[in-house]
N, C-alpha and C positions, 0 to 999 in steps of 0.2 A: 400519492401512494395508492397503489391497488386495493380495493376491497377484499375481505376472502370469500366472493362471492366469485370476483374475478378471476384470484390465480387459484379456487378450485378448477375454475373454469379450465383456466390454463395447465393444470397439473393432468386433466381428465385428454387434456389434446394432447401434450407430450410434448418431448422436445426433439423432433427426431430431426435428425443433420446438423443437431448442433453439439459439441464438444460434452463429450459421458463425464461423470463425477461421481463418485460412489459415498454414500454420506451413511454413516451408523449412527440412528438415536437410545441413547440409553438413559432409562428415567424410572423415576418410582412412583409415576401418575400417568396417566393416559395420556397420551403423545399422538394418536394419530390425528387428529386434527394441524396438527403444529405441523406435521411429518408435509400434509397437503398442503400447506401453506410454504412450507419450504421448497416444494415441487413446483407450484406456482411461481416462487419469486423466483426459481433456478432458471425458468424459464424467460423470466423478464432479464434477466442477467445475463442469458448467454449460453445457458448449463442443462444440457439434459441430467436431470439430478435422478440418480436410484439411489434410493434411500429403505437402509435396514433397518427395520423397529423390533430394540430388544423386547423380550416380554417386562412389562414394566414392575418394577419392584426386584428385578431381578440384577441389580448395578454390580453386586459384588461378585455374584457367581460369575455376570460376563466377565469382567475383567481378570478375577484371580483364577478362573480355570484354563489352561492353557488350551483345551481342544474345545472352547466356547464359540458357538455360531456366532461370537464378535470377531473371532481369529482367522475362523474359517471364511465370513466373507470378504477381509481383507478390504476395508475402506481408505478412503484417501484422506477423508476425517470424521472425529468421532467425536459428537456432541451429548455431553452430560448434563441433563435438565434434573436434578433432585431439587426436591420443591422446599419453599420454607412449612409448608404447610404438615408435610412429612416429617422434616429437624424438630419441628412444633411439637408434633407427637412423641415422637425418639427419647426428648428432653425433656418431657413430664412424665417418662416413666423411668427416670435415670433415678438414683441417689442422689443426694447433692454435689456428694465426692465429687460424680461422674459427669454432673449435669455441669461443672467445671472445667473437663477435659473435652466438652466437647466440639470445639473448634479444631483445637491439637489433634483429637483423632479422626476429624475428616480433614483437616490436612495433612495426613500421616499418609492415608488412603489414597488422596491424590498424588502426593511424592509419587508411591508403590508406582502408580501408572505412570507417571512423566518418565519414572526412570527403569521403566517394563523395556526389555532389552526387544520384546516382539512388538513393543509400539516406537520405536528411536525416528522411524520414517516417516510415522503418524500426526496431523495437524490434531489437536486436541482444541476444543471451544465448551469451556466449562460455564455454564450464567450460574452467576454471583446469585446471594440471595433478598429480596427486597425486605423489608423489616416490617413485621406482625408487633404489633405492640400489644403484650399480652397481660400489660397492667396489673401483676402479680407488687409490684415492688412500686410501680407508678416512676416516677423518676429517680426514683432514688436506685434503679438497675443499676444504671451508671456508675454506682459504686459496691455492685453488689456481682462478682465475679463469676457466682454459679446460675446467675440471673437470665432468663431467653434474649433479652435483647442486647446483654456485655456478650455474651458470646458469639449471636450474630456477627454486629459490630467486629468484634476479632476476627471471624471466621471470612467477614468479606476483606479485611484489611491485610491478614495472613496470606488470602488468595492472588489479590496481588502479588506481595511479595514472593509468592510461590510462583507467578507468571513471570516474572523477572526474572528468575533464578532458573529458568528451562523455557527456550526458543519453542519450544512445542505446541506449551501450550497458553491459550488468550482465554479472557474473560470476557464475554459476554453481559453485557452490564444491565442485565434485569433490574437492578434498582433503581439505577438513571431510570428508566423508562415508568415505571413504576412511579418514580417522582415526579415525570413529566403528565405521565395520565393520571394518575391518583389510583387509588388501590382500588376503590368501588369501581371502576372503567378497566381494570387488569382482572382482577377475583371478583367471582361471585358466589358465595356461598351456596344458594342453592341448586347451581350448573356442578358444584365440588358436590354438593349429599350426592346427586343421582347418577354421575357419570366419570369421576375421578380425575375432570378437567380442572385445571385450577389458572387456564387463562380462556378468558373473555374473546367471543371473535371478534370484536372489535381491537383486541389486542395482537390478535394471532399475525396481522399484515404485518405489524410493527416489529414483533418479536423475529419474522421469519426477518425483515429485510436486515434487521441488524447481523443477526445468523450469517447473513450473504455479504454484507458489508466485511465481515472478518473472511470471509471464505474468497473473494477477490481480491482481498488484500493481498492473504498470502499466495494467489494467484499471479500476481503483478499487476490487477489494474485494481489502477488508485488514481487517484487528483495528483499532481505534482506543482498546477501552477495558478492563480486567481487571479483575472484579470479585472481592473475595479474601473467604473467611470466615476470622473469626480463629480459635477456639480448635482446636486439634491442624492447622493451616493454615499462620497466619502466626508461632503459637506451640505451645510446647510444653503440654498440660493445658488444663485450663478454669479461665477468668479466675474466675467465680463462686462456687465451688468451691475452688481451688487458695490463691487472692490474687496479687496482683503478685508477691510474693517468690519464689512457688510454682507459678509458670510457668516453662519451658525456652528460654533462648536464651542467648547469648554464643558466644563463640568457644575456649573450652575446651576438655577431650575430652566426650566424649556427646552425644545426640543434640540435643540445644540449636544445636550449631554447624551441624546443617542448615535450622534456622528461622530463624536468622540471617544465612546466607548463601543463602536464599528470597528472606528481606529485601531483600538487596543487590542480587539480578537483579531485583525487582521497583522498588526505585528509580534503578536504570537505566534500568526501561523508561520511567519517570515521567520523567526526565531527557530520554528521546529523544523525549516527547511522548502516551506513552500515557496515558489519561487512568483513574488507578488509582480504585477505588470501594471500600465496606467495604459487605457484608452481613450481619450476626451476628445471632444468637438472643442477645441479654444485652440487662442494661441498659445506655443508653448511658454514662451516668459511670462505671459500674465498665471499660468496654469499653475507656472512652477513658485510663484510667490508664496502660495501660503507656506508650501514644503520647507520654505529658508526663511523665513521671516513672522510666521505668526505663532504665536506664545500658545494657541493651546494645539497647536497642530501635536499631533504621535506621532505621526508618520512623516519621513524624512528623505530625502534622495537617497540617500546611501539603504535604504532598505528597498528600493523599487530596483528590479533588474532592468527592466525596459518602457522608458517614458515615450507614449506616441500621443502628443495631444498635436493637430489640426485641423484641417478642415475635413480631411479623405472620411471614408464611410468608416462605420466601428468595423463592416468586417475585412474591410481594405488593410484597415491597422491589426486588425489582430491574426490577419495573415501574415503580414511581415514579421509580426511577434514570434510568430510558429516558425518562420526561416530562419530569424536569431538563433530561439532554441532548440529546435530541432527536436520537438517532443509532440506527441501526437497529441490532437483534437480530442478525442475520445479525457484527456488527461486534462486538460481544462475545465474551468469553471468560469464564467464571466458575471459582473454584475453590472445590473444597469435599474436603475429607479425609472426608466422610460419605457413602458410599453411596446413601443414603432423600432426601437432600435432591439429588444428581447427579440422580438418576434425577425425581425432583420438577420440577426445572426443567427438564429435557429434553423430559418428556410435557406442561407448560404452555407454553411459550415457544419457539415454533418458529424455529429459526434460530441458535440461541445455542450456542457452542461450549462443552464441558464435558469438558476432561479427564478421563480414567478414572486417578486419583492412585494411584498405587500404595501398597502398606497400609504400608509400611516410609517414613517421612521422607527415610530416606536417601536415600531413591532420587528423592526428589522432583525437581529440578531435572535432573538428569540425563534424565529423563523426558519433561520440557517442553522440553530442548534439543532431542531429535530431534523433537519435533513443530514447532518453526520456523513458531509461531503468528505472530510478529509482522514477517512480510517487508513491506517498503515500497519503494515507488519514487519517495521523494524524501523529504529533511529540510531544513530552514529553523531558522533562529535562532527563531522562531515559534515554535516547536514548544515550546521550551522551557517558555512561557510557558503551556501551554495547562491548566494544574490550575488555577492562579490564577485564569483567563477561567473558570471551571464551578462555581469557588466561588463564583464574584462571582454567576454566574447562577443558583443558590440564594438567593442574598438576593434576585436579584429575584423570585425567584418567593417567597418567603416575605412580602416585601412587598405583592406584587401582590393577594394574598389579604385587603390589608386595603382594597382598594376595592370601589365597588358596582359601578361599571361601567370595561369598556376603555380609554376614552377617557381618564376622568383620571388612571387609572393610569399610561397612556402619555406624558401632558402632565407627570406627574411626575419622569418622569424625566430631563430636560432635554436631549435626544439632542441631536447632532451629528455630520453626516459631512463628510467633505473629500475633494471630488470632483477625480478629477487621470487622466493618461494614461501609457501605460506607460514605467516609469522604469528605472534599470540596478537603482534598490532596492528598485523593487515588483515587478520580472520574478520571482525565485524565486518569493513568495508567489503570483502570477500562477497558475504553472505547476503549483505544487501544489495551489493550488485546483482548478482544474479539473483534476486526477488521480486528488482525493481526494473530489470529488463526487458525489452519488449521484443521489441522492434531487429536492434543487431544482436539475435540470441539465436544459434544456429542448429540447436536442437529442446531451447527453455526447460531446461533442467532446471529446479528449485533446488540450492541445497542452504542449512542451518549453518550456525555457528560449529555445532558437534561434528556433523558434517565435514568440514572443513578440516577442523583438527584430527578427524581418523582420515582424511586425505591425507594431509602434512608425514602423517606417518606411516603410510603405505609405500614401500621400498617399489613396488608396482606400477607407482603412479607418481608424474612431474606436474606440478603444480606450479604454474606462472605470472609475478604479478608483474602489469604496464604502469608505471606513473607518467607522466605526460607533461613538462613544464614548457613556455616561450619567455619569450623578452615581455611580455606581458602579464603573466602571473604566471602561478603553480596548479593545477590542473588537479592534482593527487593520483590517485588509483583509479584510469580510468579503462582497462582490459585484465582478464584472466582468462588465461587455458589453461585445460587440463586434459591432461596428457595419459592415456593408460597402455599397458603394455599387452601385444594380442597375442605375443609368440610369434613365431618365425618373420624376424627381425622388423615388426613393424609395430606401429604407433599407432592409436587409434583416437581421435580427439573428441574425447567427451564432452566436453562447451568449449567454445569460443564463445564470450562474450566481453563486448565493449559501449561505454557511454558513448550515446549517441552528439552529445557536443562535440566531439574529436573528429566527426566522421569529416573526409576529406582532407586531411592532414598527413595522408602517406600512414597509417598506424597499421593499416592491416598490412603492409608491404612488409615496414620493419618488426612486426610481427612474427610473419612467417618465415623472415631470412631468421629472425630468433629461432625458430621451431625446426628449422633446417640444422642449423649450427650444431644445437643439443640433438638432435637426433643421430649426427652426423658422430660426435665428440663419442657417443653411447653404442655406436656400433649399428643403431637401426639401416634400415634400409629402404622402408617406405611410412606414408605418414596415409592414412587415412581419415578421412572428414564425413561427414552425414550431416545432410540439412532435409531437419524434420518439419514440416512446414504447420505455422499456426495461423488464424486470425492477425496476428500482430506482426509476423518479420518477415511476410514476402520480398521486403528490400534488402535481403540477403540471400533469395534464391538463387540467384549465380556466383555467391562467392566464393566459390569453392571454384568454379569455371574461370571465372575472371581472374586466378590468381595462377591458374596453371594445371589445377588437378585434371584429373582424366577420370569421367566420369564413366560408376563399375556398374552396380545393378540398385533394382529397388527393392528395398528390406519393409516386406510386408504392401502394403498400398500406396503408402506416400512415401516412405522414405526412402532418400536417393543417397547415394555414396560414392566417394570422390577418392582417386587413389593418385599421392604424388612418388616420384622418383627421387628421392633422395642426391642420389649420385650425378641425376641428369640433370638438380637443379640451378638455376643463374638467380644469384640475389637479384632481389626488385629493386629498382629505386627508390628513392623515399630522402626526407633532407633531415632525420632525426638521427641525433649521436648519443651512443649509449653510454651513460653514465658508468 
């Protein structure tokens, strides 16, 4: 992690050529410190960041006046820093009555904003508050309701549930961090008498990168998949070498209980949807022995999407990994307890995150907590499913290799999608597709849950979802278009986006003989496409070309625009039957 010596450094150079973001800080303590530190990391990120800093102490006026320089400069997100050290104040000069309500009425306050009809667009990053123990009551707060530390406690637990209840807005977890440095390493009181900071620069890299961590989330890039090696990794000694018996794990004393509780956070992440891989230098039966046969193993075949143990290089394997799933570099994380092989895949494979493991096990996890590889801005029951969906896509591709050509390979597989509009049970999956898109996103439109639902009910607008099943499993919701009406009989398509597992499956064909049919059935007459181009979906530059359109002008600097004929056109082929 950078210093904030470094990403001042970095904020004073700028980010010029790289992708604008517009960020609003609003707070009741001096900010601009934090403000350079988030310029700095935008920069390590990817983000020329400009960043608006309210006057501080002024959180209500911005928000509840409608013509407030919050409104006026129109940010993409708006980060709320009120300190505990402020609530501190507020709450010792309440009544008792009052000093009761007052978690209820700052989250009253927040509602107001999540559900401010001029913020619906708006990413909101509220940080939670870290706890001040102000020993009026000593422990016994805990049972004393008008008490500063019961209503903290409420106040960060409400805030939750107030994130949950509005896609907008995320919590910034000031108290995690707070726990992990200690308060004395976050607050200093006498940097708070003189200048109304109330985080330490030793804090400020920490706090900004979290900042950014939720702000790429809702951007789309995030971790999607953790590639583990095994021996001195996911276990203690070498498989080859040692034997089953004579490897380290369990839950005992010794260092066994840190590879097992490796384990356990790494099948959590497989549980919330990351998609876990094996890399090793072994054979693969000896490899696969502990996975079926030893009593304190966690982790199991059936949670690993893609086992590569042999002899090939790790970045030989975790290339083939990437042709399986077909998800970018950049989206990976790999681990390795070996030095020679860290450093191997760093200088082959550009983009791929690679822990620097600390040489003691013990330390492992604790390690990877502060780096908060895996922040996401949004989870679905989906999610769950998604090792199974990448196993399954191993056998296609291990099948696929036994045809001579595409076509019967594809006729093989007996596809089927079912084509439908947006539902109350396909909005989630909806939302997170297009959040979690990269790569086949032809203009990366971000849209919400809300989103979605004032789509569904816009007479203006066709909204389309793909499910995608074979003779080998069910695929789910793996494409949406959306469809808007420009007037004089044509269509204009505001995303096409699809999971990049599918690609090569004939979807984009039967796709657009779909988008033909309905435009055809509705009276249009032409269908127009725009591919805005990003960092991430150059491999959709000519899809609008390759599918038939006739390309018109460019809108602004980059973006290109594709216009098809309705009337002129000849369905594509493709071996998918519609449900």
């Amino acid at each position: 992690m950078k210093t904030f010596s470094e990403l001042k450094r970095n904020a004073k150079r700028g980010g010029k050529g790289l992708p604008s973001l517009k960020m609003a800080m609003v707070g009741d303590v001096a900010t601009q410190l934090l403000c350079t530190a988030l310029k700095g990391e935008g920069v390590e990120r990817g983000y020329d960041l400009d960043v608006f800093e309210g006057e501080f102490g002024q959180v209500e006026h911005l928000f509840l006046s409608p013509d407030s320089e919050l409104y006026a400069y129109n940010p993409d997100f708006i980060v709320i820093f009120q300190s505990i050290i402020k609530l501190l104040e507020k709450h010792s000069l309440l009544d008792t009555d009052k000093q009761a309500t007052l978690a209820d009425d700052r989250i009253d306050f927040l509602t107001s904003i999540c559900e401010n009809p001029q913020l619906k667009d708006k990413r909101i990053i509220c940080f939670n508050y870290p706890e001040i123990e102000d020993t009026v009551f000593g422990s016994y707060s805990n049972k004393v309701e008008s008490s500063f530390t019961f209503q903290v406690r409420k106040l960060n637990y409400e805030l939750m549930n107030l994130s949950a209840k509005h896609g907008n807005l995320f919590v910034c977890d000031l108290s995690a961090i707070q726990n992990k440095m200690g308060r004395d390493h976050i607050f200093a009181s006498n940097i708070y008498v003189s200048t109304e900071m109330v985080l330490n620069l030793d804090a400020l890299p920490v706090v900004a990168s979290r900042t950014m961590d939720i702000v790429c989330a809702a951007k789309g890039q995030f971790k999607k998949c953790l590639i583990c090696d095994l021996d001195n990794t996911l276990w203690g000694g070498v498989i080859g070498d040692d034997g089953m018996e004579g490897i380290q794990l369990g839950h005992g004393l010794g260092i066994g209980k840190a590879f097992t509780e490796l384990q356990e956070w790494v099948r959590k992440l497989k549980q919330r949807g990351i998609i876990i891989c094996i890399a090793s230098k072994n054979d693969e039966n000896i490899a696969k022995e502990p996975f079926l046969h030893h009593p304190d193993m966690v982790l199991k075949l059936d949670d690993i999407a893609v086992f590569m143990a042999n002899w090939e290089t790790k970045v030989d394997n975790i290339l083939h990994i990437q042709s399986i799933l077909n998800i970018s570099f950049d989206s990976m994380v790999f681990l390795d307890d070996n030095p020679f092989e860290r450093n191997m895949v760093r200088e082959n494979i550009k983009g791929i995150t690679v822990p620097e493991l600390p040489e003691d096990p013990g330390d492992y996890l604790e390690y990877l907590y502060s780096l908060n590889l895996f922040e996401t801005a949004s989870y679905s029951a989906t999610d769950k499913n998604r090792t199974k969906q990448y196993q399954v896509e191993a056998k296609r591709m291990s099948l696929k290799n036994t045809f001579e050509n595409e076509a019967d390979f594809l006729r093989s597989l007996d596809m089927e999608s079912e084509v439908s509009g947006f539902t109350k049970f396909n909005i989630p999956r909806v939302a997170q597709l297009s959040q979690r898109s990269n790569q086949f996103n032809l203009r990366t439109v971000r849209y919400t849950e809300s989103d979605c639902e004032q789509m569904a009910s816009d007479a203006r607008t066709i909204d389309l979802c793909f499910t995608l099943k074979d003779k080998f499993g069910d695929n789910g919701l793996v494409s949406i278009v959306i469809l808007k009406d420009m007037g004089n009989e044509t269509l204009f398509v505001d995303s096409w986006i699809m999971s990049c597992r599918v690609l090569k499956r004939g979807m984009e064909n039967f796709t657009l003989n779909t988008l033909v049919e309905i435009a055809k059935d509705k009276g249009y007459k032409h269908i127009i496409g725009e591919y805005l181009p990003t960092a991430k979906n150059k491999m959709v530059e000519n899809h609008y070309s390759s599918l038939g359109f006739k390309r018109m002008e460019e809108v602004g600097t980059t973006c290109v625009r594709y216009v098809l004929d309705v009337d002129d056109f000849t369905p594509k082929e493709n071996f998918i039957t519609k449900k």
